[in-house]
LODOSE-813546 format. One record per residue: residue number from 1; residue in three letters; x, y, z of N, C-alpha, C, O in turn. Coordinates in steps of 0.05 Angstrom, whole numbers, always signed. Each point is the difference from the previous one (the first is absolute). Example, Ala and Ser with C-alpha at 12.3 -4.5 7.8 and 13.67 -1.06 7.14 Angstrom:
! residues 2
k: 1	r: ALA	n.east: +264	n.north: -114	n.up: +156	ca.east: -18	ca.north: +24	ca.up: +0	c.east: +18	c.north: +24	c.up: +0	o.east: +21	o.north: +0	o.up: +13
k: 2	r: SER	n.east: -28	n.north: +21	n.up: -27	ca.east: +16	ca.north: +24	ca.up: +1	c.east: -15	c.north: +22	c.up: +14	o.east: +10	o.north: +22	o.up: +4
END
This chain:
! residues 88
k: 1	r: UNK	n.east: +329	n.north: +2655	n.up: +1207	ca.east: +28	ca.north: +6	ca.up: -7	c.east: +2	c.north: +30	c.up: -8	o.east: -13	o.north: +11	o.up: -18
k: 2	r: UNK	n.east: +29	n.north: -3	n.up: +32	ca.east: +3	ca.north: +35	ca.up: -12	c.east: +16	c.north: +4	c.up: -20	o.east: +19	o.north: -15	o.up: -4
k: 3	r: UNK	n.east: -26	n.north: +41	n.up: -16	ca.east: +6	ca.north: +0	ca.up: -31	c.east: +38	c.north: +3	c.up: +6	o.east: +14	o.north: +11	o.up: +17
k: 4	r: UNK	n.east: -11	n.north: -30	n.up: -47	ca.east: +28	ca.north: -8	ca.up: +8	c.east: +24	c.north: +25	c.up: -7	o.east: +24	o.north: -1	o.up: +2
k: 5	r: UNK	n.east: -39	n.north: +22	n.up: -12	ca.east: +20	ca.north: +27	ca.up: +12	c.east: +8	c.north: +5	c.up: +19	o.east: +21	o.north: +12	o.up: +1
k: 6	r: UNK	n.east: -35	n.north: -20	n.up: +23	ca.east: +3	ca.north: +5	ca.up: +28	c.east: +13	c.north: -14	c.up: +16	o.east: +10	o.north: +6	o.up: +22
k: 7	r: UNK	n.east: -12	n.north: -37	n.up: -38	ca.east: +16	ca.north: -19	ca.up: +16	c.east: +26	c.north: +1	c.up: -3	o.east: +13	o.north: +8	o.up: -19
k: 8	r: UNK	n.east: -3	n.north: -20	n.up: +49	ca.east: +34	ca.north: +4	ca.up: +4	c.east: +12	c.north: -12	c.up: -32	o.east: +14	o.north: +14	o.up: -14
k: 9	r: UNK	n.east: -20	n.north: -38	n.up: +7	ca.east: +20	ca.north: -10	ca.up: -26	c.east: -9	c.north: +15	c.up: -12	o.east: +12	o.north: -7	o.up: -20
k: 10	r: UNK	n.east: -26	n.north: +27	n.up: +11	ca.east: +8	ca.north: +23	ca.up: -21	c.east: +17	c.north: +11	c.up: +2	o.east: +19	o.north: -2	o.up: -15
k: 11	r: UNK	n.east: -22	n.north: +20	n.up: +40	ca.east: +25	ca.north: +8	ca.up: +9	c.east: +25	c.north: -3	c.up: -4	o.east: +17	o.north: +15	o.up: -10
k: 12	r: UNK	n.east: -15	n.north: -49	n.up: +25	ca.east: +24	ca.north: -12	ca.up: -11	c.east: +13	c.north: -3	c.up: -19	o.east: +24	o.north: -2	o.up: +1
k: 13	r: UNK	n.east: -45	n.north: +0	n.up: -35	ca.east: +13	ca.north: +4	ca.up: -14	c.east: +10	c.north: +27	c.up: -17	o.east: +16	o.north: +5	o.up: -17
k: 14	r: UNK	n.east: -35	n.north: +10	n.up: +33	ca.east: +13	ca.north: +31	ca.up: -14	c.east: +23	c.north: +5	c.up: +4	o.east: +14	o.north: +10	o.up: -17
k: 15	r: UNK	n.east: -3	n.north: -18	n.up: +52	ca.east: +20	ca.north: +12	ca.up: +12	c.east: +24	c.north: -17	c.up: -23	o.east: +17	o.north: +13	o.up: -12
k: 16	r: UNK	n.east: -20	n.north: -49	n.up: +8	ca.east: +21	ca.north: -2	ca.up: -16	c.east: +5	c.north: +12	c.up: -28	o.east: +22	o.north: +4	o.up: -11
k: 17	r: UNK	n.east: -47	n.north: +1	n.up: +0	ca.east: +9	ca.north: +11	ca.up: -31	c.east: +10	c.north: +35	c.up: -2	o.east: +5	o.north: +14	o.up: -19
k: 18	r: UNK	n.east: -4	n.north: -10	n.up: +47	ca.east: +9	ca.north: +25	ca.up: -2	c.east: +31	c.north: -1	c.up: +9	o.east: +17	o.north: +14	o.up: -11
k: 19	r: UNK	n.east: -10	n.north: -33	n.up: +33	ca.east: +21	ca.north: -1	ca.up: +4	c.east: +16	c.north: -12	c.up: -27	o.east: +22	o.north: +10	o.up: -5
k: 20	r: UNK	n.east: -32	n.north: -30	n.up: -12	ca.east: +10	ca.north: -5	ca.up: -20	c.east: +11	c.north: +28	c.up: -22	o.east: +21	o.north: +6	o.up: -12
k: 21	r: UNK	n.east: -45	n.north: +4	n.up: +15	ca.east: -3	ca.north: +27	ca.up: -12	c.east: +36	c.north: +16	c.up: +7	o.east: +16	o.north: +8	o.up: -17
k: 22	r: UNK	n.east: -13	n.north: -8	n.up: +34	ca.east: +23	ca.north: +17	ca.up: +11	c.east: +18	c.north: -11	c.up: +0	o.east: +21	o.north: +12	o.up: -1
k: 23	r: UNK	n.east: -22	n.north: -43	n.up: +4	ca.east: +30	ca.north: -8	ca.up: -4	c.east: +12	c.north: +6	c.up: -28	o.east: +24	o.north: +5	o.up: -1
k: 24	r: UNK	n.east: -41	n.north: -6	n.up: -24	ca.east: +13	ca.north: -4	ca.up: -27	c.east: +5	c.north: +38	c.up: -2	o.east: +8	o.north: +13	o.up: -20
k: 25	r: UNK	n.east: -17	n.north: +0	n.up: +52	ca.east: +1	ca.north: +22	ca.up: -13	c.east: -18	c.north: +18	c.up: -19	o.east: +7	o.north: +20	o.up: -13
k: 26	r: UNK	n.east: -27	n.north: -28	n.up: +14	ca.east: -21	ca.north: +11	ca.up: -19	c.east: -17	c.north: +10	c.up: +20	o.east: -4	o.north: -10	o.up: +23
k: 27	r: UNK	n.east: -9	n.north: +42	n.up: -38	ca.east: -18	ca.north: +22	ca.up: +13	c.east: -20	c.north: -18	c.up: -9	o.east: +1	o.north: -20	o.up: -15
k: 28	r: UNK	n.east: -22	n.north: +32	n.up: +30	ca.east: -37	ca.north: -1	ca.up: -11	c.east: +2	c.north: +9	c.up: -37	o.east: -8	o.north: -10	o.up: -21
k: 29	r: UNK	n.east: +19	n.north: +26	n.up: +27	ca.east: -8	ca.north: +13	ca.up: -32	c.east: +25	c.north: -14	c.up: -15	o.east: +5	o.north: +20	o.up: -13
k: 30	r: UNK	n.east: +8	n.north: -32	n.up: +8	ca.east: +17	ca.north: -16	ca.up: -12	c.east: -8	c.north: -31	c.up: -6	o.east: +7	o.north: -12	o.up: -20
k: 31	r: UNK	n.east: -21	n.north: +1	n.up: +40	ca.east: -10	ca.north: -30	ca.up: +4	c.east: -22	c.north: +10	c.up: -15	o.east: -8	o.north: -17	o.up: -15
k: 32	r: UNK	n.east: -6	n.north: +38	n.up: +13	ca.east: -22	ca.north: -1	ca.up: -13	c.east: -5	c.north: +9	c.up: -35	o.east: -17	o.north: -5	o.up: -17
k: 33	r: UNK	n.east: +36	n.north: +17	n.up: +17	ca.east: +10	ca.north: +3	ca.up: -29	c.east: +9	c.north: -27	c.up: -15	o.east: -2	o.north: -8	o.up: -23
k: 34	r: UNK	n.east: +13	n.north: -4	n.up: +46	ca.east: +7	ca.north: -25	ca.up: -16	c.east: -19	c.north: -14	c.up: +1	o.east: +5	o.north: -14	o.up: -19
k: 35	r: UNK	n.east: -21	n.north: +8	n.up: +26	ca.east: -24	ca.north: -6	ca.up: -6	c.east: -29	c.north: +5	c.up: -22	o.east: -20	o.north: -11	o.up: -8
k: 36	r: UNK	n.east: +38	n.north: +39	n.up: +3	ca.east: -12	ca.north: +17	ca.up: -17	c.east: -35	c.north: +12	c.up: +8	o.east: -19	o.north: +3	o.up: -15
k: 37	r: UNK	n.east: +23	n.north: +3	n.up: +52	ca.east: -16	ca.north: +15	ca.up: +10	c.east: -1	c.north: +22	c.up: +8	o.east: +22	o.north: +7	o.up: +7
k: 38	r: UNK	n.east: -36	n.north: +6	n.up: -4	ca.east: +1	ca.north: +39	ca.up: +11	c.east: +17	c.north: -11	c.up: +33	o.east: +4	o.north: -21	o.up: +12
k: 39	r: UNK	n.east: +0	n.north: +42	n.up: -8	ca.east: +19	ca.north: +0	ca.up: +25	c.east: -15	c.north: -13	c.up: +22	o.east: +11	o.north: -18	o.up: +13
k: 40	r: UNK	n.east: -41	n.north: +29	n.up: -5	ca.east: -16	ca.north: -4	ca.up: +7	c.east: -1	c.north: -35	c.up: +14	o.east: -2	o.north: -10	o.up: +22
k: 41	r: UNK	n.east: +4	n.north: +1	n.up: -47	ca.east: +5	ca.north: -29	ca.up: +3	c.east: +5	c.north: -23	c.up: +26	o.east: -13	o.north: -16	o.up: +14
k: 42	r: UNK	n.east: +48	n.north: +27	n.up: -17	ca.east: +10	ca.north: -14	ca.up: +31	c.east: -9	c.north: +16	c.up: +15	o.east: -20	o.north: -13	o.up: +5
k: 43	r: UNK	n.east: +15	n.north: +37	n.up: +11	ca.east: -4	ca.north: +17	ca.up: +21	c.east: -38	c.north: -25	c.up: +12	o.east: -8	o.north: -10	o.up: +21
k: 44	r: UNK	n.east: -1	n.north: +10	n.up: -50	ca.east: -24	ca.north: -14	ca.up: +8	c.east: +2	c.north: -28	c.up: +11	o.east: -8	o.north: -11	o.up: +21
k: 45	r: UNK	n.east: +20	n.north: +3	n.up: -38	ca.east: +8	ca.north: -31	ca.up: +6	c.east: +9	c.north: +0	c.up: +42	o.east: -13	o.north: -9	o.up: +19
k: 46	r: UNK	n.east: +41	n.north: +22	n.up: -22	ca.east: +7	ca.north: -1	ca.up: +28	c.east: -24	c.north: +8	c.up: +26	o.east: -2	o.north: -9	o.up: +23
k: 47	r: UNK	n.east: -13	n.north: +28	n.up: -37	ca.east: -11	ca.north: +19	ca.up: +21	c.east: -22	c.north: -27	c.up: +4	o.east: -11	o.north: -2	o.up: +21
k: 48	r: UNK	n.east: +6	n.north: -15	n.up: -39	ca.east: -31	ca.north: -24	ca.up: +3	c.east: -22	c.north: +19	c.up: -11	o.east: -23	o.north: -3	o.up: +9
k: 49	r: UNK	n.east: +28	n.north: +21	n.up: -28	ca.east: -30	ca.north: +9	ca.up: -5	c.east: -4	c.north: -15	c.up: -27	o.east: -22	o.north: +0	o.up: -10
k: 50	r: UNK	n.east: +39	n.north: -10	n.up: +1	ca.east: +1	ca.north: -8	ca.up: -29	c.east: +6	c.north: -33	c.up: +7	o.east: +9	o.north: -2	o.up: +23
k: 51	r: UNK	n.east: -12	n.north: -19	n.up: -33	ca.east: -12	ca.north: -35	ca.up: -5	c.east: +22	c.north: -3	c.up: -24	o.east: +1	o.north: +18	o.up: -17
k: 52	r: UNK	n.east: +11	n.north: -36	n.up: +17	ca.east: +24	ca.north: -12	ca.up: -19	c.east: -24	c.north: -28	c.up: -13	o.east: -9	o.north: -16	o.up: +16
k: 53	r: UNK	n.east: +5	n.north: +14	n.up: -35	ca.east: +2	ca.north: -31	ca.up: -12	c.east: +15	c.north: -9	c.up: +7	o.east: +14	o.north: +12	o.up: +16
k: 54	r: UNK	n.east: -6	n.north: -52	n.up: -29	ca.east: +7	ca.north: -4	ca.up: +3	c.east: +24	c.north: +3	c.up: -27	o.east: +24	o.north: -3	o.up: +6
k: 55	r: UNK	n.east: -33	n.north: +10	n.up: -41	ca.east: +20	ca.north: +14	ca.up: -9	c.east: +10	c.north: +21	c.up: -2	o.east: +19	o.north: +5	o.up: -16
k: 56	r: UNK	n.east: -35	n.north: +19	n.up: +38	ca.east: +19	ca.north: +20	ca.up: +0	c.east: +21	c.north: -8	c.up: +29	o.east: +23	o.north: +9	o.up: -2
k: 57	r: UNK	n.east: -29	n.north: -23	n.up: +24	ca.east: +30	ca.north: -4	ca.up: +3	c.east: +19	c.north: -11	c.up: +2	o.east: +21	o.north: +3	o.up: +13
k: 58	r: UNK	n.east: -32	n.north: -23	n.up: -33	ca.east: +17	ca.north: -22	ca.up: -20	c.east: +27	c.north: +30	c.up: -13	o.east: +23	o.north: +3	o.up: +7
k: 59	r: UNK	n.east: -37	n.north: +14	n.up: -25	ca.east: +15	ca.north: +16	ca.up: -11	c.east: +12	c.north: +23	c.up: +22	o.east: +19	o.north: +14	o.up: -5
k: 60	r: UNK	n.east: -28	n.north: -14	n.up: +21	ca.east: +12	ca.north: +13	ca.up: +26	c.east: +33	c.north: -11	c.up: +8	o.east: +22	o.north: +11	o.up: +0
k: 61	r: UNK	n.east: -33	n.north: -45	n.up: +7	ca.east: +31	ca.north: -7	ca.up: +1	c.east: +19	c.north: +3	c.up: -17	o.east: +23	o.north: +3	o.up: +5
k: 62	r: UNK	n.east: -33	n.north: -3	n.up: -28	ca.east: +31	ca.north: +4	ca.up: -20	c.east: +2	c.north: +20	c.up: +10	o.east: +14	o.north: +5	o.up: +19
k: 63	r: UNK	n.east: -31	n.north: +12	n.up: -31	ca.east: +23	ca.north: +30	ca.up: +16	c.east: +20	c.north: -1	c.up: +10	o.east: +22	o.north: +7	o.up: -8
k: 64	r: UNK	n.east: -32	n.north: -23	n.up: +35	ca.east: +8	ca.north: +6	ca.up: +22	c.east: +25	c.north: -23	c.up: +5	o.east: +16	o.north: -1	o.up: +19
k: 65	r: UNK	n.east: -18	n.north: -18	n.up: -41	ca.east: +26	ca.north: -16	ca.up: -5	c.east: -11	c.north: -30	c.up: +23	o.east: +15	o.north: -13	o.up: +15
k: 66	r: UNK	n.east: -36	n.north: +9	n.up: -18	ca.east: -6	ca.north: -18	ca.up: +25	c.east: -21	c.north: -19	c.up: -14	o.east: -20	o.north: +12	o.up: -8
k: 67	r: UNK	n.east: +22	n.north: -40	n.up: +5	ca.east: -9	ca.north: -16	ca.up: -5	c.east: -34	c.north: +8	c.up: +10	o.east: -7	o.north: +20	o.up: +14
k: 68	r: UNK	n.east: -6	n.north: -38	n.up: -23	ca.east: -35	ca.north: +6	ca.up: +24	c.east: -2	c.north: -28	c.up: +10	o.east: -17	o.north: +0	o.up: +18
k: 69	r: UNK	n.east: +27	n.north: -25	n.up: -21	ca.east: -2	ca.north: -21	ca.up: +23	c.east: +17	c.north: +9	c.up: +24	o.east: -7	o.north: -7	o.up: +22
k: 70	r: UNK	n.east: +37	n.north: +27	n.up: -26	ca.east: +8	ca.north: +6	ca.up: +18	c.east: -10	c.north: +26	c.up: +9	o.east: +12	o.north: +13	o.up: +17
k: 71	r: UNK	n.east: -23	n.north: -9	n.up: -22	ca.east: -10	ca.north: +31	ca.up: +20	c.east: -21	c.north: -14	c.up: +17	o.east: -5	o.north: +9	o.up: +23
k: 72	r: UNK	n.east: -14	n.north: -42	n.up: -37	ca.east: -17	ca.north: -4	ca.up: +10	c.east: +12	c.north: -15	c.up: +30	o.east: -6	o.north: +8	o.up: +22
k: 73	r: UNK	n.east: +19	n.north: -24	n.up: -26	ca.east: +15	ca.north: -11	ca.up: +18	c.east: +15	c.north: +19	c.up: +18	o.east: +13	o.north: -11	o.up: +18
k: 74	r: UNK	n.east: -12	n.north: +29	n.up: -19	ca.east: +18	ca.north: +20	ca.up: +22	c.east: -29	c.north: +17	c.up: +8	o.east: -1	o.north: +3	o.up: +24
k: 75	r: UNK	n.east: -18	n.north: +5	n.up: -35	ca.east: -33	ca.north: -2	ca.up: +16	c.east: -4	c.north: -8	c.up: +13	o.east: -9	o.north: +13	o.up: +19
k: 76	r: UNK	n.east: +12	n.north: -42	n.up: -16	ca.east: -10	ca.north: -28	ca.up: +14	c.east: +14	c.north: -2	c.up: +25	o.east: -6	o.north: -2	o.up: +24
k: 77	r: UNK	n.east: +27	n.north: +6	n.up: -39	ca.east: +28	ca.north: -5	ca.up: +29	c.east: -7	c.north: +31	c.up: +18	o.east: -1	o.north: -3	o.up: +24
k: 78	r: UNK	n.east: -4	n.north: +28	n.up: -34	ca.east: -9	ca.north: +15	ca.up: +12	c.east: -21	c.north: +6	c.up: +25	o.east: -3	o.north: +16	o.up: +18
k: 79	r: UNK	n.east: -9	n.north: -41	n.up: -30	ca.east: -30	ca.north: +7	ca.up: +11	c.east: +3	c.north: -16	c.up: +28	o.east: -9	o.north: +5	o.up: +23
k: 80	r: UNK	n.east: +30	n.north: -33	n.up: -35	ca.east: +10	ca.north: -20	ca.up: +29	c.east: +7	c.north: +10	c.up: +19	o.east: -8	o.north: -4	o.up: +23
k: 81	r: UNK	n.east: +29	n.north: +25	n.up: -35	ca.east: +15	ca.north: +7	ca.up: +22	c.east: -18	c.north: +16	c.up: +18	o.east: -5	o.north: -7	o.up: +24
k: 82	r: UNK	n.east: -6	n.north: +32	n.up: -39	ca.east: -22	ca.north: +8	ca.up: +15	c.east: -24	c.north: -15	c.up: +14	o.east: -12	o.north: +16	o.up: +15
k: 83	r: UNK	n.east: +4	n.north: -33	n.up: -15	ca.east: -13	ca.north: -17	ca.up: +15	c.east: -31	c.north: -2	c.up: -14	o.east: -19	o.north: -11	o.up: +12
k: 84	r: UNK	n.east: +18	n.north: +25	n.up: -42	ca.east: -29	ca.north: +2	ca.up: -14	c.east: -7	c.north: -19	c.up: -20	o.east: -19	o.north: +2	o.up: -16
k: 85	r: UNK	n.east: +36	n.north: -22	n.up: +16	ca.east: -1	ca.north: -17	ca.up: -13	c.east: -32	c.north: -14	c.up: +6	o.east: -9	o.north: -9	o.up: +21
k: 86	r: UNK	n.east: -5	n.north: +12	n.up: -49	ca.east: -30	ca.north: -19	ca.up: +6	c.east: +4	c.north: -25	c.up: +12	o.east: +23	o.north: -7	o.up: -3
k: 87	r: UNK	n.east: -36	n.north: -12	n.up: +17	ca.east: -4	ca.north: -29	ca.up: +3	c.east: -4	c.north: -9	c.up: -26	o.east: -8	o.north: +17	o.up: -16
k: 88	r: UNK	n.east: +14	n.north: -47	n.up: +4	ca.east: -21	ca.north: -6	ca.up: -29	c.east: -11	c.north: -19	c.up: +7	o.east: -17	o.north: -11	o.up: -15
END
């Protein structure tokens, strides 16, 4: 299995927490302040050089005004639509 930076659902979820990112209207350096991180922060997060726990993006969603079962669930549905959905 190749390291899961590289895999497409990483991907996938960067692209939504960034689009989230922009709907509420929030810069890199604003989402990350509220977070109470150097700017640095989101630029990393989006770019995949930087790994979220799972409570930093627990605290991500508030930010970002978005539940985390529903971000997880709009992942999922993501991944369907795209056709990357694992087998279980």
């Amino acid at each position: 299995m190749s390291k899961t930076i590289y895999r497409p659902e990483h991907t996938a979820l960067l692209a939504l927490l960034k689009k989230h990112r922009k709907a509420v209207g929030m810069t890199q350096a604003q989402c990350s302040t509220a977070l109470s991180r150097p700017q640095s922060f989101m630029s990393d997060v989006e770019s995949g050089a930087r790994r979220l726990d799972i409570v930093q993006l627990r605290d991500l969603c508030k930010v970002l005004g978005i539940g985390l079962p529903d971000l997880i669930a709009e992942f999922e549905r993501s991944l369907s639509v795209d056709g990357k959905a694992e087998s279980q």
